[in-house]
Gaussian input, Z-matrix of N, CA and C with variables (Angstrom, degrees):
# hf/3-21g

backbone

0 1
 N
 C     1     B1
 C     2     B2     1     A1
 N     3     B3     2     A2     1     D1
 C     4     B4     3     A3     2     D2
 C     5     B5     4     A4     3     D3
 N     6     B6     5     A5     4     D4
 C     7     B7     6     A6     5     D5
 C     8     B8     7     A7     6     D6
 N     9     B9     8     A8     7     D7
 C    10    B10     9     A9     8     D8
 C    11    B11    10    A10     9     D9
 N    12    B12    11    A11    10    D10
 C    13    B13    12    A12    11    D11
 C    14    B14    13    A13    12    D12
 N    15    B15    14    A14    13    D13
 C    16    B16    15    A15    14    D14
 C    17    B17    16    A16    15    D15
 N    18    B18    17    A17    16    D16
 C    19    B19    18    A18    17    D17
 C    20    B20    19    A19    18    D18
 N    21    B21    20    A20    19    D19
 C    22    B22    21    A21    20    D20
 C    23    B23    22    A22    21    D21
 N    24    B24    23    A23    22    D22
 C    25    B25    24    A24    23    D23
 C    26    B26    25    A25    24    D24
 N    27    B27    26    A26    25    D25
 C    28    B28    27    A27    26    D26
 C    29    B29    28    A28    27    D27
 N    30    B30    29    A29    28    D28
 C    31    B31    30    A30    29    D29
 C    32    B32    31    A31    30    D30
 N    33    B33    32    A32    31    D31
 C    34    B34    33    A33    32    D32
 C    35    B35    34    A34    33    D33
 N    36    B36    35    A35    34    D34
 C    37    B37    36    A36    35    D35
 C    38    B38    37    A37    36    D36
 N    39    B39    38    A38    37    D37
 C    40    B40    39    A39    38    D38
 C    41    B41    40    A40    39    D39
 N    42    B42    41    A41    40    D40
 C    43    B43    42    A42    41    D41
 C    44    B44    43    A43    42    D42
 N    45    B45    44    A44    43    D43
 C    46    B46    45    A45    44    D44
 C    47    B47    46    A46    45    D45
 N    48    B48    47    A47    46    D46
 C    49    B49    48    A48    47    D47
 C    50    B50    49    A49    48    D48
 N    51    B51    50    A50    49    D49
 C    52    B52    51    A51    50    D50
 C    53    B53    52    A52    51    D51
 N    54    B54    53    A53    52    D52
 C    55    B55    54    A54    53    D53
 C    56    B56    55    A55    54    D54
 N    57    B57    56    A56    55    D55
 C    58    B58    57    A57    56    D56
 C    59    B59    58    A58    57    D57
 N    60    B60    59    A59    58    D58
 C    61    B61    60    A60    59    D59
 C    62    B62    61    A61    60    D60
 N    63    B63    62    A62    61    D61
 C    64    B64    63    A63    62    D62
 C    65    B65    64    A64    63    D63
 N    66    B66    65    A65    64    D64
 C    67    B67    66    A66    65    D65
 C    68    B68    67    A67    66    D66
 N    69    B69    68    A68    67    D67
 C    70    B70    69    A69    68    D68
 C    71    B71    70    A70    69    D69
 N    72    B72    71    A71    70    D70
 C    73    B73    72    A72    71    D71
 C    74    B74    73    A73    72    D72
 N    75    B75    74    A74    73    D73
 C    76    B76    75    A75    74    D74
 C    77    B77    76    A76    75    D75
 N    78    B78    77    A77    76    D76
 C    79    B79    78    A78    77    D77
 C    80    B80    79    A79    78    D78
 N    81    B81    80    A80    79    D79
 C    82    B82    81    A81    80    D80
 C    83    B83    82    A82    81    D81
 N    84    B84    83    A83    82    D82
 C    85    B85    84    A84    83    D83
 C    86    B86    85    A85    84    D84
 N    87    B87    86    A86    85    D85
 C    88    B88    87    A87    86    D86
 C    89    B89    88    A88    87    D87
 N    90    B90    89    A89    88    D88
 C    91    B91    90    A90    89    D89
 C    92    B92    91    A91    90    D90
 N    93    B93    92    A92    91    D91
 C    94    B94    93    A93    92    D92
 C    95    B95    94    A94    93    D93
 N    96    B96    95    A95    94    D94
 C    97    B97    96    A96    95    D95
 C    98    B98    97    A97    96    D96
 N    99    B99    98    A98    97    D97
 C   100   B100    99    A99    98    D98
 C   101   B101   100   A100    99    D99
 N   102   B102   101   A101   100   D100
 C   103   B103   102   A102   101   D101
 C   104   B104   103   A103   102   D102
 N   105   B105   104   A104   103   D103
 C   106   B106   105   A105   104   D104
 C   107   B107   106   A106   105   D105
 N   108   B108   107   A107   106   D106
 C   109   B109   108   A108   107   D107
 C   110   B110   109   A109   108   D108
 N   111   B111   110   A110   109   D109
 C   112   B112   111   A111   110   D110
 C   113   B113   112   A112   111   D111
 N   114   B114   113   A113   112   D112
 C   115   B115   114   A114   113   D113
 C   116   B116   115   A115   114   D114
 N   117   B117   116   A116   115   D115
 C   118   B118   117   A117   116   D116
 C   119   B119   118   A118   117   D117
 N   120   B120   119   A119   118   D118
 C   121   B121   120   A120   119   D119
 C   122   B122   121   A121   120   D120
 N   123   B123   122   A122   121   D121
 C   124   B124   123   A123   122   D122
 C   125   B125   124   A124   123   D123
 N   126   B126   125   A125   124   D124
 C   127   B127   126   A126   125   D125
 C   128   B128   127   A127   126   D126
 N   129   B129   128   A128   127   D127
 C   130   B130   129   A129   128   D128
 C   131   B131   130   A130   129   D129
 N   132   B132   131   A131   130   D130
 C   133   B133   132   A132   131   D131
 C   134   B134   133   A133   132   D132
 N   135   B135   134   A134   133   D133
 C   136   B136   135   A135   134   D134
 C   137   B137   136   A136   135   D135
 N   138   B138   137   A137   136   D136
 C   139   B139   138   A138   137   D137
 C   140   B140   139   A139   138   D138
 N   141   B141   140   A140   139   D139
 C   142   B142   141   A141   140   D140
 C   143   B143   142   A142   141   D141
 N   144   B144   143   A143   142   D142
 C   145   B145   144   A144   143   D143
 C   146   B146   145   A145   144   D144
 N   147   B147   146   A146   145   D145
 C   148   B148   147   A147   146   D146
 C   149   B149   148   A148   147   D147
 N   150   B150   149   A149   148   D148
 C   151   B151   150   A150   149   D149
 C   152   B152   151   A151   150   D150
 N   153   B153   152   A152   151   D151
 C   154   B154   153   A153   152   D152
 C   155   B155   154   A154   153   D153
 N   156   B156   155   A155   154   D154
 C   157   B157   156   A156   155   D155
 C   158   B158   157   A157   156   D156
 N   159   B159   158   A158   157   D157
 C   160   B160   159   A159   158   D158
 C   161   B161   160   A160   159   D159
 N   162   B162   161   A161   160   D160
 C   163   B163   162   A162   161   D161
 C   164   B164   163   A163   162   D162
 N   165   B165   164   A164   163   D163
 C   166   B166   165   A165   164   D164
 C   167   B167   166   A166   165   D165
 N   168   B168   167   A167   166   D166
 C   169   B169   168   A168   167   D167
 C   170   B170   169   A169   168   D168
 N   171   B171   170   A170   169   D169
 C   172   B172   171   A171   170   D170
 C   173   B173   172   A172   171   D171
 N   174   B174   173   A173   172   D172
 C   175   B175   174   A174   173   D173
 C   176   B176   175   A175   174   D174
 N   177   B177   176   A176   175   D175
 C   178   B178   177   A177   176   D176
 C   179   B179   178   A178   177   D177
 N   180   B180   179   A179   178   D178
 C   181   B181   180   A180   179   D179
 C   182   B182   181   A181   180   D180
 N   183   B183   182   A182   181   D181
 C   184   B184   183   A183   182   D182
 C   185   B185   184   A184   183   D183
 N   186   B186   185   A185   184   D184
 C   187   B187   186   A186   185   D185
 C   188   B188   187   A187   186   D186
 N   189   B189   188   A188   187   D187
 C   190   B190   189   A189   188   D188
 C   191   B191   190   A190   189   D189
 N   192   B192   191   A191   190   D190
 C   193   B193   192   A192   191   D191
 C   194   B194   193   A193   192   D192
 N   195   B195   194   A194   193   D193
 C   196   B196   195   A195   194   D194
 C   197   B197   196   A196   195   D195
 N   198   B198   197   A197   196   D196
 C   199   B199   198   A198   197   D197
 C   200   B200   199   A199   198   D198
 N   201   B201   200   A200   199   D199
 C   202   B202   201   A201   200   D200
 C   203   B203   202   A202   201   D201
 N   204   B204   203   A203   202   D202
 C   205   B205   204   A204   203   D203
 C   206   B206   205   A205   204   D204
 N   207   B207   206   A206   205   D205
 C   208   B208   207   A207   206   D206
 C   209   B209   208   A208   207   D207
 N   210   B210   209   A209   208   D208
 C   211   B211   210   A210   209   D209
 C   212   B212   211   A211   210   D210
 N   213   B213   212   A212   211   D211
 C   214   B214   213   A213   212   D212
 C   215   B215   214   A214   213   D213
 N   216   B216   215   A215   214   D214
 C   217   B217   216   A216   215   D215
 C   218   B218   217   A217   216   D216
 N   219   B219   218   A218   217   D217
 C   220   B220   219   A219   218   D218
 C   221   B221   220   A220   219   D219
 N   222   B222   221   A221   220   D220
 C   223   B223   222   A222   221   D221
 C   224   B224   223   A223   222   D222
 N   225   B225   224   A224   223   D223
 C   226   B226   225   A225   224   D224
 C   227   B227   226   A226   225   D225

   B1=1.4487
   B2=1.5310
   B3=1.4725
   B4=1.3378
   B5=1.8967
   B6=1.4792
   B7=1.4374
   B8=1.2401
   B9=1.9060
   B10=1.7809
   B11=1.7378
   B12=1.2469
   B13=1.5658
   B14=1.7988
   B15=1.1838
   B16=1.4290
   B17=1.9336
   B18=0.7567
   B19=1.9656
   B20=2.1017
   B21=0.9569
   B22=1.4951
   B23=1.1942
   B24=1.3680
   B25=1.4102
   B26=1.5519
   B27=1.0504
   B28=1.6599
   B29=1.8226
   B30=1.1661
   B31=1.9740
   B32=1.4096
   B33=1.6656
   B34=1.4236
   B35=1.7827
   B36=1.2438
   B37=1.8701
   B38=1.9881
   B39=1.0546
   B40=1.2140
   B41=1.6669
   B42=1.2485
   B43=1.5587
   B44=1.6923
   B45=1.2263
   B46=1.7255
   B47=1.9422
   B48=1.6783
   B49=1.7491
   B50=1.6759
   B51=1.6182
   B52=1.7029
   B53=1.9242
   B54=1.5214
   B55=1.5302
   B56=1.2144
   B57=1.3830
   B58=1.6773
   B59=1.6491
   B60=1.3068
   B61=1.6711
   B62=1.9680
   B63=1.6145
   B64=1.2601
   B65=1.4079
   B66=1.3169
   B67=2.1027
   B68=1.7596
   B69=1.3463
   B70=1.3747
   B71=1.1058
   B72=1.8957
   B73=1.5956
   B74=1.5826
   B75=1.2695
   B76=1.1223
   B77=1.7573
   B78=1.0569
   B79=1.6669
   B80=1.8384
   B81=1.2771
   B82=1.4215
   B83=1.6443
   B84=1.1564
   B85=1.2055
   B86=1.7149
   B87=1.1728
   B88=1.3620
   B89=1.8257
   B90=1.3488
   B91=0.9698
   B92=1.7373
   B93=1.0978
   B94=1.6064
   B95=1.5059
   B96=1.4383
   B97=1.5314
   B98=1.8941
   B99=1.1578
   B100=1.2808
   B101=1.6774
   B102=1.2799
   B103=1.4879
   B104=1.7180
   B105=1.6263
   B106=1.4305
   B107=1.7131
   B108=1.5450
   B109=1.1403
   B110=1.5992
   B111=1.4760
   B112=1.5968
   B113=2.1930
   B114=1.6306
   B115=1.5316
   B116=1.6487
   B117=0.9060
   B118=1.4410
   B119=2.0811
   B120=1.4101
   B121=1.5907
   B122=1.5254
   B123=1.2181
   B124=2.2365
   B125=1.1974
   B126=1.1109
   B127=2.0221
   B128=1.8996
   B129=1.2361
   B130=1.5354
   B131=1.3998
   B132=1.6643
   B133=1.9292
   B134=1.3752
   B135=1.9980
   B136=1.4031
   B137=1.2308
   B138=1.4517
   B139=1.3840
   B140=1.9429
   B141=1.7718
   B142=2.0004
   B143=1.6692
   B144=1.0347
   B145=1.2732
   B146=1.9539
   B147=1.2406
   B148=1.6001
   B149=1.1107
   B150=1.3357
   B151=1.8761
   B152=1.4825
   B153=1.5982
   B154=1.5671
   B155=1.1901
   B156=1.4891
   B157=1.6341
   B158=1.5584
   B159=1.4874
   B160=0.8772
   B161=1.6204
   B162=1.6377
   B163=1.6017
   B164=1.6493
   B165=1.5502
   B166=1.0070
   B167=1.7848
   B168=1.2159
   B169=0.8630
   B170=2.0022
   B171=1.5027
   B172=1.8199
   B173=1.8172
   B174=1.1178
   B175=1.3171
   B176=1.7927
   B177=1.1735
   B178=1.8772
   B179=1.6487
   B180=1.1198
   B181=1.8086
   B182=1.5816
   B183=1.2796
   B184=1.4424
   B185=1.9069
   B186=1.4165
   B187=1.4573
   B188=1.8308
   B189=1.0158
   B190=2.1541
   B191=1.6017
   B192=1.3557
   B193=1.4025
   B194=1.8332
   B195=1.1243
   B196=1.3286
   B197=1.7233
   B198=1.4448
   B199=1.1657
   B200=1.5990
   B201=1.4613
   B202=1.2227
   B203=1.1160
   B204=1.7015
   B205=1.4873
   B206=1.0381
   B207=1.4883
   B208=1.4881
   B209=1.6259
   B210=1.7071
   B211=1.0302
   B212=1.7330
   B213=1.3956
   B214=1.6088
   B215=1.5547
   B216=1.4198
   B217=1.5184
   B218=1.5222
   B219=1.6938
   B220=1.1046
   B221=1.8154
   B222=1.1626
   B223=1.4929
   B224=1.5837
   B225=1.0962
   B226=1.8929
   B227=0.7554
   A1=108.24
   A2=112.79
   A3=105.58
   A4=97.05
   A5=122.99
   A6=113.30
   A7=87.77
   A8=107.62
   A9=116.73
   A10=81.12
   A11=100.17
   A12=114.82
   A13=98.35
   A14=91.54
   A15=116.01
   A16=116.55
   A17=95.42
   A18=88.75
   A19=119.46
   A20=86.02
   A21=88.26
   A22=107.43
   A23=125.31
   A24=114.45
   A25=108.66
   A26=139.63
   A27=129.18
   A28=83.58
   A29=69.05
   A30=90.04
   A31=100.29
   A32=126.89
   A33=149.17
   A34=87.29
   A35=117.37
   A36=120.30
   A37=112.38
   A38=129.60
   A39=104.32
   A40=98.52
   A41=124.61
   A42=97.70
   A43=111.92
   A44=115.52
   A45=113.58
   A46=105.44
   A47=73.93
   A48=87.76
   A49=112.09
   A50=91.29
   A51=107.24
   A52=87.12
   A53=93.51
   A54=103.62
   A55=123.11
   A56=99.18
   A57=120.63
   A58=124.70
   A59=96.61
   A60=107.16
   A61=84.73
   A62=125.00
   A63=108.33
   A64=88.32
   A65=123.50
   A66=99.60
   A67=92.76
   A68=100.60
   A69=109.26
   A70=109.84
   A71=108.87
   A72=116.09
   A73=108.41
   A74=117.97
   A75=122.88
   A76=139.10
   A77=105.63
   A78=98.84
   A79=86.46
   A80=127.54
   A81=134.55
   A82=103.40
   A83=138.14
   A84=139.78
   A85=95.27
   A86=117.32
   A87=123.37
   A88=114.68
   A89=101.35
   A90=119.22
   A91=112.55
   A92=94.87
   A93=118.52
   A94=94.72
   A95=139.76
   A96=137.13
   A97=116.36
   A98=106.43
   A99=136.71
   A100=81.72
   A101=105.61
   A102=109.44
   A103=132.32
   A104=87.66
   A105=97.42
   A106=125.80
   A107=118.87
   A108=128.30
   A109=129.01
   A110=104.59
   A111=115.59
   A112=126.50
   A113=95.53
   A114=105.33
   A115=94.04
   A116=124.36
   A117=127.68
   A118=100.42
   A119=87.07
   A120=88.08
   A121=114.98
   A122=120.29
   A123=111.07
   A124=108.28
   A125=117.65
   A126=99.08
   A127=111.89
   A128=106.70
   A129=87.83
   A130=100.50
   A131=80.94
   A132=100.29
   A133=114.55
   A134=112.20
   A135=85.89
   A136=108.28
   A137=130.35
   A138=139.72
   A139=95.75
   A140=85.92
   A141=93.11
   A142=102.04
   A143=100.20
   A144=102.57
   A145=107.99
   A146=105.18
   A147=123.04
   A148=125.33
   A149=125.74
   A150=111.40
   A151=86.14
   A152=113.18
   A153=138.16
   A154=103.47
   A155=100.08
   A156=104.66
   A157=97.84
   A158=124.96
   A159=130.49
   A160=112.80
   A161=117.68
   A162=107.09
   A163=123.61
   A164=108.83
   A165=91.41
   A166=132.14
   A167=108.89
   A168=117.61
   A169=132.98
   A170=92.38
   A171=105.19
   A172=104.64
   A173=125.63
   A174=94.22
   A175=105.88
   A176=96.40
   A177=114.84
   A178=95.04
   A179=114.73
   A180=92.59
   A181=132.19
   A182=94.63
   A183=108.09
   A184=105.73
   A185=87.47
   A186=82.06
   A187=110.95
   A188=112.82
   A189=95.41
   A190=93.55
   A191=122.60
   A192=98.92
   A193=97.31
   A194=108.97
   A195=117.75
   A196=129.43
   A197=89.06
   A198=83.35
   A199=139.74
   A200=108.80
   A201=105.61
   A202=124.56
   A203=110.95
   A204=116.40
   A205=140.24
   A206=114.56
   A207=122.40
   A208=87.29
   A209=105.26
   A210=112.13
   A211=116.88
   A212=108.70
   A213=104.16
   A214=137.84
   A215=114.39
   A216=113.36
   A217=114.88
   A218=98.30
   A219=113.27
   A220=86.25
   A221=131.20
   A222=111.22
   A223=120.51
   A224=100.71
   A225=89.35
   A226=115.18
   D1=127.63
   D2=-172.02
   D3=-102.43
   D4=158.90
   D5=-177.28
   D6=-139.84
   D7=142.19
   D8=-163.23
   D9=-149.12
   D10=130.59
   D11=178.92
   D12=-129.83
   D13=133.92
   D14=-166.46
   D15=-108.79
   D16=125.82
   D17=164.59
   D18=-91.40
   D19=163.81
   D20=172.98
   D21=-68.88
   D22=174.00
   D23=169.08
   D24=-111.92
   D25=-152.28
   D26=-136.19
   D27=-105.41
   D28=133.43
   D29=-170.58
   D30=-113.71
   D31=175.38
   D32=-146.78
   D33=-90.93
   D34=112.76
   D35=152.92
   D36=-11.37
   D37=171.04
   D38=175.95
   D39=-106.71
   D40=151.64
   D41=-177.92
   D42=-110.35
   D43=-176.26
   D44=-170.32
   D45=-52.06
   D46=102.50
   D47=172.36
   D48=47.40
   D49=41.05
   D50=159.89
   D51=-74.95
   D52=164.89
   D53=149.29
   D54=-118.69
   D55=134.41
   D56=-176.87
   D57=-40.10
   D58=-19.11
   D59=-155.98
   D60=-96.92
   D61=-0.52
   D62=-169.02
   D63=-124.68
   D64=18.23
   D65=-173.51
   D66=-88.63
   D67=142.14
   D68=162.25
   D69=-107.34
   D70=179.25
   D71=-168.79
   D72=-80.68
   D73=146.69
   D74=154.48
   D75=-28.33
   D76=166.07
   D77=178.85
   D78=-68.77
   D79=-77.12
   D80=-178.37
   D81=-31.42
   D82=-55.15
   D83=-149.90
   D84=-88.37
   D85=-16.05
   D86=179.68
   D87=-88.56
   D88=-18.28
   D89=-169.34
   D90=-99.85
   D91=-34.49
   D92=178.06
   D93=-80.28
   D94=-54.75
   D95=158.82
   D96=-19.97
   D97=-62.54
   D98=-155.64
   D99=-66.21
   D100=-82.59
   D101=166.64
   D102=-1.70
   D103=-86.08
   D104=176.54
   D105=-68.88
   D106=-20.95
   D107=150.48
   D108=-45.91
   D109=-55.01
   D110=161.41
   D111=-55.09
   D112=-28.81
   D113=-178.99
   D114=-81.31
   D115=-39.47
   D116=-150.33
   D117=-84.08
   D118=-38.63
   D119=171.51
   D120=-74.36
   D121=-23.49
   D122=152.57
   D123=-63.15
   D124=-34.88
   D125=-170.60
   D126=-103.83
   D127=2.10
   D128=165.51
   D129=-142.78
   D130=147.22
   D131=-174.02
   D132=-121.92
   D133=-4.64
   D134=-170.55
   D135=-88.45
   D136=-155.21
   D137=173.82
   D138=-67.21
   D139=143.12
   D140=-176.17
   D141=-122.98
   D142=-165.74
   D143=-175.65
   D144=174.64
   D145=94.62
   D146=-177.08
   D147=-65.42
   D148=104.42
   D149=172.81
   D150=-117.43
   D151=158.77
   D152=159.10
   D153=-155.59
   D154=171.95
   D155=-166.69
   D156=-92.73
   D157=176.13
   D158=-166.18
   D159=-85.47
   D160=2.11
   D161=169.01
   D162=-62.70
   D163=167.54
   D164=179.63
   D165=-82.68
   D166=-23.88
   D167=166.05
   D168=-51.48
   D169=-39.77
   D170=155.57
   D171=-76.47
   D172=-0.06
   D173=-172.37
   D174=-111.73
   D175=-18.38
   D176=159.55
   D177=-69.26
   D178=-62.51
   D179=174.22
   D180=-37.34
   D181=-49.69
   D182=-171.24
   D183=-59.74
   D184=-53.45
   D185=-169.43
   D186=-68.64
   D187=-12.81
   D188=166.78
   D189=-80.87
   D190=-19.29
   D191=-168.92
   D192=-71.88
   D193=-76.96
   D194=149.96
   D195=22.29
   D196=-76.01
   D197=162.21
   D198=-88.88
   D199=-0.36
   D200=167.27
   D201=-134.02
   D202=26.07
   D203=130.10
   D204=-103.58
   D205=1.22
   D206=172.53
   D207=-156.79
   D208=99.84
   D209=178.12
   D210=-90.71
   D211=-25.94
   D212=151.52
   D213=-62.93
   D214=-26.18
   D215=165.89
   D216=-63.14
   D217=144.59
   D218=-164.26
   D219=-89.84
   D220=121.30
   D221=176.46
   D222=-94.08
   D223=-162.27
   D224=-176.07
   D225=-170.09

């Protein structure tokens, strides 16, 4: 079993008494997602299996990963 832990990619500054738990990624950081989701789907083939935490910013991650490592799951 191989194990690959990931970061979000560059998410929104927090702003005056924004909350942390709501910044999403950037246009760039969305783009950089998309990216590294697409490289990562050439180099692994075995069976995966995704956890992130429930911010939003991991959960825009998840889903490019998502979709282009398990492009049949319905994600959520």
């Amino acid at each position: 079993m191989d194990l690959l832990f990931l970061r979000h990619a560059e998410a929104e500054d927090a702003d005056n008494g924004g909350s942390d738990f709501e910044r999403q990624l950037t246009a760039h950081g969305r783009a950089s997602a998309e990216e590294t989701a697409d490289g990562l789907a050439l180099c692994i083939c075995n069976q995966i299996a995704l956890r992130r935490s429930p911010l939003v910013r991991t959960r825009e991650m998840g889903a490019y990963l998502a979709a282009a490592l398990l492009p049949s799951l319905a994600w959520r």
